[in-house]
N, C-alpha and C positions, 0 to 999 in steps of 0.2 A: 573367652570373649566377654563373657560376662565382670569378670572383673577388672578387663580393659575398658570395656564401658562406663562401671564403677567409679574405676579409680580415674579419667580421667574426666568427667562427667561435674566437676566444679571448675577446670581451665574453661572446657568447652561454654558452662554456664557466662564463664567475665569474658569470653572472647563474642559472645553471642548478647550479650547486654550493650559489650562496647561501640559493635556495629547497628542495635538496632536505637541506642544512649549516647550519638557519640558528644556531644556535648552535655552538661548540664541545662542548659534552654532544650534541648531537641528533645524529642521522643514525648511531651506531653499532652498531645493531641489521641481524641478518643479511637482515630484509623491506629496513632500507634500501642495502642494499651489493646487492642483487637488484635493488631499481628504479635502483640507477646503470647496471649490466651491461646490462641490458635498453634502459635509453638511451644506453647508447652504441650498444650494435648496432644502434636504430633512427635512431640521428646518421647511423651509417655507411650504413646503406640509402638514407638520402636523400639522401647524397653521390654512391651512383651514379647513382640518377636525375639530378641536377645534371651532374653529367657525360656525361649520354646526349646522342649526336647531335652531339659536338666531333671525336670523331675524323675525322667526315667531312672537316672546317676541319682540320685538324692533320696530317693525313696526305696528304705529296704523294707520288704513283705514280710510278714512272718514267717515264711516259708523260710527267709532267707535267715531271720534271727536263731528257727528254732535249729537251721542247719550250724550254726555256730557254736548253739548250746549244745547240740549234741555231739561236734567237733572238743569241746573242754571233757566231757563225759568219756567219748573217748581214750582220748591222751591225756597220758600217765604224764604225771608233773615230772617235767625236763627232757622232754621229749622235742623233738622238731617236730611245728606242723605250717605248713602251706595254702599259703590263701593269695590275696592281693590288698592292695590297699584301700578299695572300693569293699569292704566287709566291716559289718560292726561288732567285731573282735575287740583284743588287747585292752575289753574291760577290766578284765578282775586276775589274777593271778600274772601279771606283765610280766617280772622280772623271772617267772614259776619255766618258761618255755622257749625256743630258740624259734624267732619268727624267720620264715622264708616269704618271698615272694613268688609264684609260680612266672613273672612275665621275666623275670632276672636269671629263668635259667639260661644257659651256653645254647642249647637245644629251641628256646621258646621261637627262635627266625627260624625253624626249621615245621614248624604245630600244621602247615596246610596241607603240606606236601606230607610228613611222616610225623602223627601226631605220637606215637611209640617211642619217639626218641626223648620225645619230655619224661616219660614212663621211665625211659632208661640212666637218665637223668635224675630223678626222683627215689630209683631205687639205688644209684650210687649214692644220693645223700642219704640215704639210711646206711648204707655200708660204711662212710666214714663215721655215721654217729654211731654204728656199732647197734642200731634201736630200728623200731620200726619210724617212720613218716608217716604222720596224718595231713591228709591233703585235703581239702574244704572247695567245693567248686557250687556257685552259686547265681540265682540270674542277676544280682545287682556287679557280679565279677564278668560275666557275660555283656553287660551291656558298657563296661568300663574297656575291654578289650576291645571291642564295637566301637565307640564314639571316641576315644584316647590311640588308639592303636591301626582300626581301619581291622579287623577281624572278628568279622561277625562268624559264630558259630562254630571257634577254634576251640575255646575250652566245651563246647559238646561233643567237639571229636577229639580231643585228651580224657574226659570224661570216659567215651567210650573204649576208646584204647587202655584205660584204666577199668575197665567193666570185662576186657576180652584178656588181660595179664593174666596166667595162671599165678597164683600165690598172693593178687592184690585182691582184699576183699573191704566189699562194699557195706560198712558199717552202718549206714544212716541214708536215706532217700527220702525227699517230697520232690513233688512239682518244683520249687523253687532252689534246689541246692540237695548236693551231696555229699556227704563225706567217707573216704576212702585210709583204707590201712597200709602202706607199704611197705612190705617188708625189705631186708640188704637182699640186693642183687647176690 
């Protein structure tokens, strides 16, 4: 929404001059230079609403960075590890790792009802790499599921279904992110 408002927010500007400018003689009058003021402060009002509820999306906690660093720490260079796109990864060793997405698994339509199938999911991608999976699950990937997807509180129950897998183990924990081992199916 935000970058629909953006981007078209200079048409809107010459279509919104034209009616209140429509001649060059018109609009010089001090009633008209008051209703430009008055809409621009009300442009700008509805720009913060527009804006309400991104910061959650845009702002990663430490919790969330140091769950990442300890996700590299982790995993051995050339390994697959699992995250989303809402993570502040794929800083430093990029070409070093095979990125997955956890919302691109077969299994992710399935996280309300049977969140164990993403697990089973996860441990076949280790099976084809022959390696373990490191999976990364974090609140700024929680709230990107939530406001992009409409599932709120799916990666806490993969999380857990990841915490209750005999053989997945939970390499890294804070409040804000965790990161998980998994081994081939």
């Amino acid at each position: 929404m935000l970058r629909m408002y953006l981007f078209a927010l200079p048409a809107v500007a010459l279509f919104i001059s034209t009616l209140i400018f429509p001649t060059s003689a018109a609009g010089r009058s001090r009633r008209s230079l008051a209703a430009v003021v008055v809409l621009c402060f009300a442009l700008l009002g509805v720009f913060q609403f527009t804006r309400y509820g991104n910061e959650r999306l845009d702002r990663f906690t430490t919790g969330d960075r140091a769950a990442v660093q300890a996700l590299y720490r982790a995993a051995p260079v050339g390994t697959t590890v699992v995250g989303a796109a809402n993570l502040p990864w794929r800083d430093r060793h990029y070409a070093d790792y095979t990125y997955k997405s956890i919302n691109r698994l077969p299994s992710w339509g399935t996280v309300p009802d049977d969140p164990s199938a993403v697990v089973d999911d996860l441990e076949a991608l280790a099976a084809d790499a022959d390696a373990d999976v490191h999976v990364v699950i974090t609140r700024s990937m929680q709230v990107q599921a939530e406001s992009f997807q409409g599932r709120p509180n799916t990666l806490k129950r993969v999380a857990a279904a990841l915490r209750a897998r005999p053989g997945v183990t939970e390499v890294y924990a804070n409040p804000d992110g965790a990161v998980f081992r998994v081994p081939p199916a």
